[in-house]
C-alpha positions as CSV (number, residue, x, y, z in Angstrom):
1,X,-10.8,-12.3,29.7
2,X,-11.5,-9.8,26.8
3,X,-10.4,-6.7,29.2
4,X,-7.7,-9.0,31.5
5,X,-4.2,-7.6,29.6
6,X,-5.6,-4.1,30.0
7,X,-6.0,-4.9,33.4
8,X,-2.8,-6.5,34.2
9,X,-1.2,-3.2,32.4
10,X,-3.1,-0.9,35.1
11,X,-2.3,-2.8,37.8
12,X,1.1,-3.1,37.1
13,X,1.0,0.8,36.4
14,X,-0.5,1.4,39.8
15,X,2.0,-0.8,41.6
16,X,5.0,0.4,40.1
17,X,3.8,4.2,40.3
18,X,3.3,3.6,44.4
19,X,6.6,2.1,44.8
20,X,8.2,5.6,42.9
21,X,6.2,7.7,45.3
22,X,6.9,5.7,48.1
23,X,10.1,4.0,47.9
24,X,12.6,5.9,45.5
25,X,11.9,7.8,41.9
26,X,13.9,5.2,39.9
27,X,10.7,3.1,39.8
28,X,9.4,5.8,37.7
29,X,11.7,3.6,35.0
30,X,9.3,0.4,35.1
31,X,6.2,2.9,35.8
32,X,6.2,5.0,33.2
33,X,5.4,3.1,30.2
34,X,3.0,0.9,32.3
35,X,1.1,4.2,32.9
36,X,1.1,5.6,29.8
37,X,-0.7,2.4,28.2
38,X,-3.2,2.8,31.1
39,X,-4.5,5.9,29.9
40,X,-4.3,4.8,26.7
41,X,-6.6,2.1,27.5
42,X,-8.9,4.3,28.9
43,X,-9.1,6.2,25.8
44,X,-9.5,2.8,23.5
45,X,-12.6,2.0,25.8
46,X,-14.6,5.4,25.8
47,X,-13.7,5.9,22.0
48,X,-16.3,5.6,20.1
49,X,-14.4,4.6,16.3
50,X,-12.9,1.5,16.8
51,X,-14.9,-1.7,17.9
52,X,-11.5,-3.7,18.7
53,X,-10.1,-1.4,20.3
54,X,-13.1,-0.8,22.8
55,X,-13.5,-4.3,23.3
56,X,-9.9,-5.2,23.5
57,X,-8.0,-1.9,24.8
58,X,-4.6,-1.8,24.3
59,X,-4.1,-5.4,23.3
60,X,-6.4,-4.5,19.7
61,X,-3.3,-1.8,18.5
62,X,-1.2,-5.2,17.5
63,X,-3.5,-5.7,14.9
64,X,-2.4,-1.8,13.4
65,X,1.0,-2.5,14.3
66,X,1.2,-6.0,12.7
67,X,-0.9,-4.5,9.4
68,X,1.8,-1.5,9.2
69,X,4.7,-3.9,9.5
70,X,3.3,-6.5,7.2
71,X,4.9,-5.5,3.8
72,X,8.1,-5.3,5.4
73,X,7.8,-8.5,6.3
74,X,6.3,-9.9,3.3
75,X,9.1,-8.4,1.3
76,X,12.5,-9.0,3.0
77,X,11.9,-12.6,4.9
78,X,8.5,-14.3,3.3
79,X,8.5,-12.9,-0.2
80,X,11.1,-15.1,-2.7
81,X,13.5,-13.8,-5.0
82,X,11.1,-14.0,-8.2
83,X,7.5,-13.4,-6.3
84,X,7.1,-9.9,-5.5
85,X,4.5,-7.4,-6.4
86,X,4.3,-4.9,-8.2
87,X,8.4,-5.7,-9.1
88,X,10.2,-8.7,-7.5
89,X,13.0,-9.0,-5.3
90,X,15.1,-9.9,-8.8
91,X,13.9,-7.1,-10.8
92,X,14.9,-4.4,-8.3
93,X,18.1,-5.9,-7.7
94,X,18.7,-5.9,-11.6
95,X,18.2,-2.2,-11.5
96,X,19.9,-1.7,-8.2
97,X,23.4,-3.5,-9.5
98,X,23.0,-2.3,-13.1
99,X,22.6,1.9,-11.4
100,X,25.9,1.4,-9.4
101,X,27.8,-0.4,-12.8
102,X,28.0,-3.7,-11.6
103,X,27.8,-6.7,-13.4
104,X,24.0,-8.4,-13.6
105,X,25.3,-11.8,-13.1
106,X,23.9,-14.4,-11.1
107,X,25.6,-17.8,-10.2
108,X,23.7,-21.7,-10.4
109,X,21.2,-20.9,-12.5
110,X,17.7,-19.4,-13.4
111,X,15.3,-19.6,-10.8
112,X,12.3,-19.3,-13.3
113,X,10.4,-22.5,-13.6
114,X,10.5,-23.3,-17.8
115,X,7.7,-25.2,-17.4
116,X,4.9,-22.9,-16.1
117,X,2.3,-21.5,-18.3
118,X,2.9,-18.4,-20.5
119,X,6.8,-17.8,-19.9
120,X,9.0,-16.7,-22.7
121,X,12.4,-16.1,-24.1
122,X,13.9,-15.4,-26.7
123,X,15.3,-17.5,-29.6
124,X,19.1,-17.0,-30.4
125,X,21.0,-17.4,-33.3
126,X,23.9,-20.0,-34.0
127,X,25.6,-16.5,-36.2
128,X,25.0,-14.4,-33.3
129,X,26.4,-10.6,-34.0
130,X,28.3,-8.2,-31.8
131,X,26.5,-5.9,-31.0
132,X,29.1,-3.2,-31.0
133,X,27.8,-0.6,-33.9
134,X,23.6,-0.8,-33.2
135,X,21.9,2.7,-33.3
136,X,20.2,3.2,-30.3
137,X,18.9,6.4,-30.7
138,X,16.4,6.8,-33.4
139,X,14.2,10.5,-35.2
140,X,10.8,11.3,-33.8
141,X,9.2,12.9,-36.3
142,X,6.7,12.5,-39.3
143,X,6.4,14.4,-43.1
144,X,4.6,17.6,-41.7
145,X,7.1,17.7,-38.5
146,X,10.0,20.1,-39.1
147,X,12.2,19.8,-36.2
148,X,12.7,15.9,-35.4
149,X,14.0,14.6,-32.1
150,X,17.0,12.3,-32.1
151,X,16.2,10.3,-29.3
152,X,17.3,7.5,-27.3
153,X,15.3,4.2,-27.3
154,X,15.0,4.3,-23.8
155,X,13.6,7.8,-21.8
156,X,12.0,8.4,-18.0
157,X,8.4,8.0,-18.3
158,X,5.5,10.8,-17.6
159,X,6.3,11.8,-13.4
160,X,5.2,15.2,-12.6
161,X,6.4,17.4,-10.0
162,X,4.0,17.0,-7.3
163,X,3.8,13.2,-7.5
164,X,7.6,13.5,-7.1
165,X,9.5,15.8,-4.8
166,X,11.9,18.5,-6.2
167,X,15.2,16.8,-5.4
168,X,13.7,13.7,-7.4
169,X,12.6,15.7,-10.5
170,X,16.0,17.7,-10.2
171,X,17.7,14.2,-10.4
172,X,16.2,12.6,-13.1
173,X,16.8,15.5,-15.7
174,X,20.4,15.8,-14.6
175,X,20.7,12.1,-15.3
176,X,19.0,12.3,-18.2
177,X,21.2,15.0,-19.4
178,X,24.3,13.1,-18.4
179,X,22.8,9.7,-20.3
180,X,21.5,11.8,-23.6
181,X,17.9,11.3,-23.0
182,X,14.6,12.8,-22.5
183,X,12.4,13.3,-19.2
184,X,8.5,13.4,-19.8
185,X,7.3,16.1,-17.3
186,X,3.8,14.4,-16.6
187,X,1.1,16.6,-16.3
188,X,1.9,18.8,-13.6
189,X,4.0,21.4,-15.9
190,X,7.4,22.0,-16.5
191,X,8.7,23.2,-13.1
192,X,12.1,24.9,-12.1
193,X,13.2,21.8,-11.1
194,X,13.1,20.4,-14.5
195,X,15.0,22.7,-16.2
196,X,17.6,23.5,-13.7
197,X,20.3,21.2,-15.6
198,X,18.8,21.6,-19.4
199,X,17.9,17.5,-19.8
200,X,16.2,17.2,-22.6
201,X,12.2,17.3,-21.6
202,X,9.0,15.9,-23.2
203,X,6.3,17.9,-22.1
204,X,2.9,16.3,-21.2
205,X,0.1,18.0,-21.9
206,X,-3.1,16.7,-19.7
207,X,-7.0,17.4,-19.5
208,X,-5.7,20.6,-17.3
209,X,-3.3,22.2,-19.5
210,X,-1.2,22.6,-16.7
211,X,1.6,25.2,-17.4
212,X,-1.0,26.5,-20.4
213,X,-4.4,27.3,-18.8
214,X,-6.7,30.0,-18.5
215,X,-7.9,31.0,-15.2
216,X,-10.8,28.5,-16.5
217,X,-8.9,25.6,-17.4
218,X,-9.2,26.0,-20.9
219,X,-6.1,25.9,-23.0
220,X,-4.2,28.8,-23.6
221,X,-2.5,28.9,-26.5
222,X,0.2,31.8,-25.7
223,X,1.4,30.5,-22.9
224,X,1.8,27.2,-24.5
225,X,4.1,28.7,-27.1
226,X,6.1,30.7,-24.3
227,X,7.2,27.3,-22.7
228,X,6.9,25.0,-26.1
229,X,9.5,26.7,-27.8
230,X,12.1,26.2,-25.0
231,X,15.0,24.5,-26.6
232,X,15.0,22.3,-23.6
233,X,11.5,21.0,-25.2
234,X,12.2,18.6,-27.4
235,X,8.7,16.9,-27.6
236,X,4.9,17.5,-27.0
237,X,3.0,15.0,-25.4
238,X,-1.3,15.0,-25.2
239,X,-1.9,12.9,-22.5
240,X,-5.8,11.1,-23.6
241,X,-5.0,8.5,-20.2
242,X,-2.6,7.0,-18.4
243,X,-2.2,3.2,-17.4
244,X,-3.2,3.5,-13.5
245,X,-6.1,4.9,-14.0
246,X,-7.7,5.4,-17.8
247,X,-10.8,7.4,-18.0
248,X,-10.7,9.1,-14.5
249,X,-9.3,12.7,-13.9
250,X,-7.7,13.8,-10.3
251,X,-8.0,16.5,-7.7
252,X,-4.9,18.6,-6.3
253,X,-6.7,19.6,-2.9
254,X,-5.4,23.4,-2.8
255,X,-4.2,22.2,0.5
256,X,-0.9,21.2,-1.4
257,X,-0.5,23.5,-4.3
258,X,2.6,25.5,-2.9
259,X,4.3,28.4,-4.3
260,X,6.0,26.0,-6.4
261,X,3.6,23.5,-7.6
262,X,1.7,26.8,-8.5
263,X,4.3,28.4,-10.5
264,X,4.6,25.5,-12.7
265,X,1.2,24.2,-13.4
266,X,0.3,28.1,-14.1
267,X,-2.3,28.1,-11.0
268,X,-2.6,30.2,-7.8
269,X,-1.4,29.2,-4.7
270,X,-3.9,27.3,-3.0
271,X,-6.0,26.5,-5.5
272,X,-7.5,23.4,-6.2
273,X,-6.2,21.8,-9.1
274,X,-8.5,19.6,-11.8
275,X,-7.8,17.2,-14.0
276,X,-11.1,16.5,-16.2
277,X,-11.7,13.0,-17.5
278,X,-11.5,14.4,-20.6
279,X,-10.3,17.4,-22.6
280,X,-12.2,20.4,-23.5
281,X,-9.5,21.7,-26.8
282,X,-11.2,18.7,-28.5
283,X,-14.7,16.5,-28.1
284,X,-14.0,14.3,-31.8
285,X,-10.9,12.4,-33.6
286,X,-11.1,15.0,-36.5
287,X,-10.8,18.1,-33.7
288,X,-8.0,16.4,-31.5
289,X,-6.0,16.1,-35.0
290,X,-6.2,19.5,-35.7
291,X,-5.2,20.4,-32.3
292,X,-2.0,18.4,-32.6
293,X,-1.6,20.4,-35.8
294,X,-1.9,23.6,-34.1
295,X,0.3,22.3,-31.4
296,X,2.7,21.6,-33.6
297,X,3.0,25.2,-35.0
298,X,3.0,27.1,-31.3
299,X,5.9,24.5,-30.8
300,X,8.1,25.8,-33.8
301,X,7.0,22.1,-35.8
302,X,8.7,20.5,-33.1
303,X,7.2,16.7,-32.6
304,X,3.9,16.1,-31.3
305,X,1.9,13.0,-30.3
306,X,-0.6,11.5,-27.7
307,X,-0.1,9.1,-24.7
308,X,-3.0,6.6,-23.9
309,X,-3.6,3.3,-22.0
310,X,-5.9,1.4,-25.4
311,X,-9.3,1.3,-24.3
312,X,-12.2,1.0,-27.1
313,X,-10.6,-0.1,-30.2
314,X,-13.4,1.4,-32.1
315,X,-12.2,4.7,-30.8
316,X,-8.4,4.1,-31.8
317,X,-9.7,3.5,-35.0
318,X,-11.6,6.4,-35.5
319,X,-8.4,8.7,-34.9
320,X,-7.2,6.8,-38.1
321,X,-9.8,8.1,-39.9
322,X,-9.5,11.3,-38.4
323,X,-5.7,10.9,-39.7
324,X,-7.2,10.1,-43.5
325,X,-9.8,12.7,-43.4
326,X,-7.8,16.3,-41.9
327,X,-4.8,14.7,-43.5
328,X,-3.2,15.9,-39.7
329,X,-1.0,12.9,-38.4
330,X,0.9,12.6,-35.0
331,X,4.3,12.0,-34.5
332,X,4.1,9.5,-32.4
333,X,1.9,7.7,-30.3
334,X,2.5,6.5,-26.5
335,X,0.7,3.0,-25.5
336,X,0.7,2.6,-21.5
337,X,0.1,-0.7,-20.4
338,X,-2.0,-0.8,-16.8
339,X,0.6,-2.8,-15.0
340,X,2.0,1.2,-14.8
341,X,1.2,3.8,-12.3
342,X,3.4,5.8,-10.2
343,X,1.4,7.9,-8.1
344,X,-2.0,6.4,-5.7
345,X,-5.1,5.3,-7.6
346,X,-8.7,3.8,-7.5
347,X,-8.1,-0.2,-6.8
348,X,-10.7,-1.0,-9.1
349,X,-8.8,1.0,-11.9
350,X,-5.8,-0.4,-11.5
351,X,-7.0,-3.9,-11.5
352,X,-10.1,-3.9,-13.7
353,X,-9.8,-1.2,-16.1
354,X,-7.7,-0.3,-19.4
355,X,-5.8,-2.9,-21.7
356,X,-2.6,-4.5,-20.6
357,X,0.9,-2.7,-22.2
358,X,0.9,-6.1,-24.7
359,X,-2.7,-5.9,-26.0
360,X,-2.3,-2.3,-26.4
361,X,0.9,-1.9,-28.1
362,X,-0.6,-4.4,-30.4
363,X,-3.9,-2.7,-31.3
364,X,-1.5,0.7,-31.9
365,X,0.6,-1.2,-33.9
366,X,-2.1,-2.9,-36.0
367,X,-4.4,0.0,-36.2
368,X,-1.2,1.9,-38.0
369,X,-0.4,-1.3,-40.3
370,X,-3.8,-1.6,-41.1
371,X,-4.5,2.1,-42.2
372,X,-1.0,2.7,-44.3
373,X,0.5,4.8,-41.3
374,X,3.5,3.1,-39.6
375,X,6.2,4.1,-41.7
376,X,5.5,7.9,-40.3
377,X,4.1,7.2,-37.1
378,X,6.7,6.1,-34.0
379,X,5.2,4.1,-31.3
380,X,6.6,4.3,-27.5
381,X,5.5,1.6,-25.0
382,X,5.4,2.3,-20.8
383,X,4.9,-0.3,-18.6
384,X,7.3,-2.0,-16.3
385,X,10.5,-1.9,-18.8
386,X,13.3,-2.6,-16.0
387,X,15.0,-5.7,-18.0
388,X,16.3,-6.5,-21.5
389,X,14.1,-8.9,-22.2
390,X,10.9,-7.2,-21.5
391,X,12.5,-4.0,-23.4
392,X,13.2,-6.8,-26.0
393,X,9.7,-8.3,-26.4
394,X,8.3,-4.5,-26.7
395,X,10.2,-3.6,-29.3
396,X,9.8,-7.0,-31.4
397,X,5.6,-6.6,-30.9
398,X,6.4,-3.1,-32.4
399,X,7.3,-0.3,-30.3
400,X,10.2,2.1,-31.6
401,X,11.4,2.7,-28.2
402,X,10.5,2.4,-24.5
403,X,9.5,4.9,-21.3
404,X,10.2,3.4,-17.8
405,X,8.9,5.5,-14.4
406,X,9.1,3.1,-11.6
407,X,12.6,1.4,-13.1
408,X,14.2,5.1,-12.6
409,X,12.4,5.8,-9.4
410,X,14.5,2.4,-8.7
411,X,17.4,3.7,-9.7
412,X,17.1,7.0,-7.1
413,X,17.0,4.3,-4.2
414,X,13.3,3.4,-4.2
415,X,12.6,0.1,-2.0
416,X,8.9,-0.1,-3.0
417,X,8.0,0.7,0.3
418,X,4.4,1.7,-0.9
419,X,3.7,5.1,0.8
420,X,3.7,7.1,-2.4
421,X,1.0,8.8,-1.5
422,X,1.2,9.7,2.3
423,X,3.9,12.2,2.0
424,X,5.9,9.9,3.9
425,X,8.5,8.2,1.3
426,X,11.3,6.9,3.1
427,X,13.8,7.6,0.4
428,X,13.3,11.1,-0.1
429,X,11.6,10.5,-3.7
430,X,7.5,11.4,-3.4
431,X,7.7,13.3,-0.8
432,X,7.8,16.9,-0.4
433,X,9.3,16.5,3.1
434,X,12.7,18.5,3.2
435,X,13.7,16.4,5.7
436,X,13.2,13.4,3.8
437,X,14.5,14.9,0.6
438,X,17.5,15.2,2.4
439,X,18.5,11.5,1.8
440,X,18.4,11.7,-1.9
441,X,22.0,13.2,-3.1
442,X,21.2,15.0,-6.7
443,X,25.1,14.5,-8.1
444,X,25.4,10.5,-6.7
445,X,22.0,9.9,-7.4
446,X,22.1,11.5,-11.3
447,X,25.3,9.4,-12.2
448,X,23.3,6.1,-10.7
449,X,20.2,7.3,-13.2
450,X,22.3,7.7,-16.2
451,X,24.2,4.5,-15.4
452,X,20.8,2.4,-15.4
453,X,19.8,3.7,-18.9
454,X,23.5,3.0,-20.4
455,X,23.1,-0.7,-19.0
456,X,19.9,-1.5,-19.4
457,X,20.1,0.1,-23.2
458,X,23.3,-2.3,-23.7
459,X,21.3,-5.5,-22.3
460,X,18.4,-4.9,-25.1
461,X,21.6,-4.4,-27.8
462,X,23.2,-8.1,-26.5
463,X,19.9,-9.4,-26.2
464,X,19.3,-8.5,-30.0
465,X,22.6,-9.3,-31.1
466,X,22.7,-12.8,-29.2
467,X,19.1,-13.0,-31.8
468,X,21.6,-12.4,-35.1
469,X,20.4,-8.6,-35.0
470,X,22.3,-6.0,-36.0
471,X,20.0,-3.6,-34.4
472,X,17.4,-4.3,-31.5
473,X,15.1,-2.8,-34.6
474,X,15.5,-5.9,-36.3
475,X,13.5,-8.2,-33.7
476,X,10.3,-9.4,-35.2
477,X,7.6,-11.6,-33.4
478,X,9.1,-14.5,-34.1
479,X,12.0,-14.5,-32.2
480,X,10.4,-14.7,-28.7
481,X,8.6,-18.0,-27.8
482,X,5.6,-18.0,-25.3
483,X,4.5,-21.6,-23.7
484,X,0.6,-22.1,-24.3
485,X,0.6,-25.6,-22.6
486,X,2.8,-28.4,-20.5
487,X,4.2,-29.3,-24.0
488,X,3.7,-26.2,-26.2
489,X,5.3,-22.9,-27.6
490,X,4.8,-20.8,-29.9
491,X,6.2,-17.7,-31.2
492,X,4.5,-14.4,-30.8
493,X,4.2,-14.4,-34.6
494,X,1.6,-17.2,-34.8
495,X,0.3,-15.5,-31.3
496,X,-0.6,-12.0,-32.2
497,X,-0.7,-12.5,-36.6
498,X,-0.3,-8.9,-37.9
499,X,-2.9,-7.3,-40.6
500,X,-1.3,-6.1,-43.5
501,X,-0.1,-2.3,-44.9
502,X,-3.5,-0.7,-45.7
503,X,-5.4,-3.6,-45.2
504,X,-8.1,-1.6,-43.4
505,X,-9.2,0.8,-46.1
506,X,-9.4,-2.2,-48.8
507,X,-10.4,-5.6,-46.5
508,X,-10.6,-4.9,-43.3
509,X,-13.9,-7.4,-42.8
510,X,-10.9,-10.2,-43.4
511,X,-9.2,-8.8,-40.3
512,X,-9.9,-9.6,-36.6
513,X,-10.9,-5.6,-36.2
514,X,-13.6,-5.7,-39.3
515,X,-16.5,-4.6,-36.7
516,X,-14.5,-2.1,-34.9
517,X,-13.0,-0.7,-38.0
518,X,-16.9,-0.1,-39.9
519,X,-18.1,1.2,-36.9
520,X,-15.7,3.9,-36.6
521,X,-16.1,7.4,-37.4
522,X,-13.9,10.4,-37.3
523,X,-16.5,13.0,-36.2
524,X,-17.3,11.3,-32.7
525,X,-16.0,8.7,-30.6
526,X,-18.7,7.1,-30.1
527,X,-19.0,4.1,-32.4
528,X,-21.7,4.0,-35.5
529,X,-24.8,1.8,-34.7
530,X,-24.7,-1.3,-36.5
531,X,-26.0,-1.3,-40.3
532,X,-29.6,-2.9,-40.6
């Protein structure tokens, strides 16, 4: 029975091949096909890979087929409107209607069920305000920074060139420069792409130096000046780990370092390309401080800060101390959640490994309460920022402004197809496919980009004015409720209690970080052993 199919195929084949030789060539119609799976069949029994396919020849390629058809399905006629994965159905819409400048409304109600656990929203106020004259752009840049960035609250997260395709990159900064804000590069350099239409650019610096190596991979200072002082660079970026996949570097086979890839990450064609777990400029808290200090005068005193997805605490902590002891403090600091991630990446990373975007932005913001720093220090926050409210919640927990990836990849067309990786994007956005790039128009496309910042910038300012806030700056914890049982909410102010200004150097044993905080040391990341 296992083999009957394959043998109905054949003889079908056989049959329908005799009456073309025999009777007229229009058979060949029918035949063809019929003989075509034969021989497949033959070549799913011999193989030697496969264990379905040689038991079940043929027949056993449904399961492939069904498996490569599956998250079309899932999404467009199982999935509902509020159940997808990564983003729902709702969220990409939001971005999809809010890129194109039309009006976010939906009729009959939420579809959210108020009840489950651990939803939210935001309390309003009976003298709501207007809205109408909030800043929404806001200066990067401590005491020891002499050329601040004005920028918006609301920028394209890290994406490098290689993990996008050129038209994508090209795209983005033209939208960004039509919007008034800033691109990070990622870690793969500043290619040609990105400064083709002058957007303002933060540039990412990784554990590769990408764009400012030596032939070793060790950082090279004069070619990070030749590309840091670019007026187009607004911002320097140390990237200590990312959200998809914290702790854990990445190969570029050589296979796929083109001419272009090359000229931007400062490699030679063909050549593999390495991104350590770690970086070699610095091995302690007290040496990664003065490298942003030295940073910071190759750039011209532009702004400088780090990227990371919060890991160890204890380590956190110790680059406060480094702060206190070199007296060298960033600019800013860049928490990315795990729920972000662009390009491919180990499963058990993404699910198992690095703190969520809310538990880090709170240990960021509470290790800079707690150690007298966050009147000088800005804080960004990455991590699936598509909607107001989420953009809301960020910035009451803290953050000074937000970085989105995948809501920008949205607004180029993206349908979450999930090939990222496989060359094979059917949108034309990470893929280096001509053909495929073809779909994406850079001018449409660029208008659709800057549209979704304007609108999604505007929901966070109604949002915050529908909470009596003049500026979205002025939520605080206690305007968003969370449910924490069938018949009980709280705000995130009794939820996450803040430390107070300094607290650390003075009382920190009174604080929920005491521990962390003692053991904590700015000549090593490693944490102290334990007094006896």
């Amino acid at each position: 029975m296992r083999y009957l199919p394959f043998l109905i195929i054949a003889l079908l084949a056989a049959a329908l091949s005799a009456l073309a030789l025999l009777h007229a060539p229009w058979w060949w119609i029918g035949g063809a096909p019929f003989l075509l799976l034969t021989v497949l069949g033959i070549w799913d029994f011999v193989q030697p890979s496969h264990t379905l396919m040689r038991n079940y020849p043929v027949i056993a390629r449904i399961r492939w087929l069904s498996e490569s058809l599956r998250p079309f399905v899932q999404s467009y006629f199982v999935e509902g409107d509020t159940e997808g994965k990564p983003f729902s159905r709702e969220e990409r819409a939001l971005v999809y209607r809010r890129s194109k400048n039309i009006e976010g409304v939906q009729p009959f109600g939420s579809e959210l069920d108020f009840r489950a656990p651990d939803v939210e929203w935001l309390e309003h106020s009976i003298a709501a305000r207007s809205g109408k004259d909030a800043n929404i752009r806001l200066d990067i840049g401590g005491p020891q920074c002499a050329k601040p960035y004005s920028a918006s609250i609301y920028n394209i997260s890290a994406m490098s060139f290689g993990s996008l395709g050129a038209r994508a990159i090209e795209t983005l900064n033209l939208g960004a420069r039509l919007g008034g804000f800033a691109q990070d590069t990622g870690e793969g350099g500043i290619s040609k792409y990105h400064r083709k239409h002058g957007g303002d650019l933060i540039w990412e610096i990784g554990s590769g130096y990408f764009g400012c190596r030596n032939q070793d991979g060790s950082f090279d200072p004069e070619a990070f000046k030749a590309r840091a002082v670019s007026d187009q660079v607004k911002m320097i970026e140390i990237k200590l780990s990312q959200g998809a996949k914290p702790g854990h570097g990445g190969v570029l086979p050589g296979s796929k370092v083109t001419a272009e890839i090359a000229e931007a990450r400062g490699v030679e064609i063909g050549e593999e390309c390495v991104s350590p777990a770690a970086h070699s400029a610095f091995s302690t808290p007290a040496e990664m401080m003065e490298f942003i200090a030295q940073l910071r005068e190759l750039s011209g005193g532009k702004p400088v800060g780090f990227k990371l997805c919060v890991g160890r605490r204890v380590e956190l902590f110790a680059l406060m101390k480094a702060m206190q002891s070199t007296g060298v403090q960033p600019d800013f600091i860049v928490v990315d959640g795990k729920e972000g991630g662009t390009g491919a990446a180990p499963a058990e990373f993404m699910d198992s490994v690095g703190s969520p975007l809310r538990e880090g932005l709170i240990a960021v913001r509470d290790a800079l309460i707690g150690s007298g720093y966050r009147d000088t220090v800005r804080i960004g926050a990455a991590g699936k920022v598509v909607t107001g409210v989420r953009f809301a919640t960020n910035i009451a927990l803290g953050a000074d402004w937000c970085n989105s990836a995948r809501g920008f990849m949205f607004s180029l067309g993206c349908v979450q197809s999930m090939l990222c990786d496989t060359n094979h994007c059917p949108t034309g956005i990470t893929t280096h496919d001509p053909l495929r790039q073809r779909g994406l128009v850079v001018e449409d496309k660029a208008k659709r980009v800057a549209a979704f910042h304007e609108n999604t910038v505007q929901a966070l300012v109604h949002m915050a004015a529908a909470a009596g806030c003049d500026h979205p700056h002025e939520l605080r914890p206690e305007h968003v409720m969370r449910r924490v049982g069938p018949d009980r909410a709280v705000s995130l102010r009794d939820l996450y209690p803040q430390v107070r200004s300094g607290q650390f150097w003075d009382d920190a044993g009174a604080t929920p970080y005491g521990r962390e905080w003692a053991a904590a040391t700015p000549d090593s990341f490693h944490a102290l052993a334990p007094a006896a």
